[in-house]
C-alpha positions in Angstrom: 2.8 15.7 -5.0 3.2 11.9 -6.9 0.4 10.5 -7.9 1.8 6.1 -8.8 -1.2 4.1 -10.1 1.1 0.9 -10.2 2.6 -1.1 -7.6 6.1 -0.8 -8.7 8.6 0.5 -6.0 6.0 0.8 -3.5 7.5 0.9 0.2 5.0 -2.2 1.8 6.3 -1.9 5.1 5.7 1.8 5.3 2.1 1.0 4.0 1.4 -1.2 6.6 2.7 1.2 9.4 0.4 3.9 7.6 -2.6 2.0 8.0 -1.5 0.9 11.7 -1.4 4.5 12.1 -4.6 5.6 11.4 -5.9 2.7 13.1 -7.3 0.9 10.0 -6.8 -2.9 9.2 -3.3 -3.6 9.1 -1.3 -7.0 8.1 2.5 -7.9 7.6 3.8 -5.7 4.3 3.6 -8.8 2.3 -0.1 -9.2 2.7 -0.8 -5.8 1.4 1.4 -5.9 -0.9 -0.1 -9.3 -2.6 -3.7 -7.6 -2.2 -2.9 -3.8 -4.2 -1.0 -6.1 -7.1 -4.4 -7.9 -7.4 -6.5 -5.2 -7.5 -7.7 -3.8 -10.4 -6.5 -0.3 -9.7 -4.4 1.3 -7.5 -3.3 4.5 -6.9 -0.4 5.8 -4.5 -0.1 9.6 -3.3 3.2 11.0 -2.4 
């Protein structure tokens, strides 16, 4: 398991289709990717 609490190297386009997936808001990979860097933390699972 990888555990990423930055943004850097993230795959957007595979978050997007993940949230698609389990049917929870979903937006073009830019979007999401604009709305993680601005959040205060973040943390990715692998």
């Amino acid at each position: 398991m990888n555990i990423k609490r930055d943004c850097e190297g993230v795959d957007w386009e595979l978050v997007s289709g993940i949230l698609r997936t389990v049917g929870m808001a979903h937006y073009v990979p830019e979007v999401h990717q604009k709305a993680f860097e601005n959040s205060q933390a973040v943390v990715f699972i692998s």
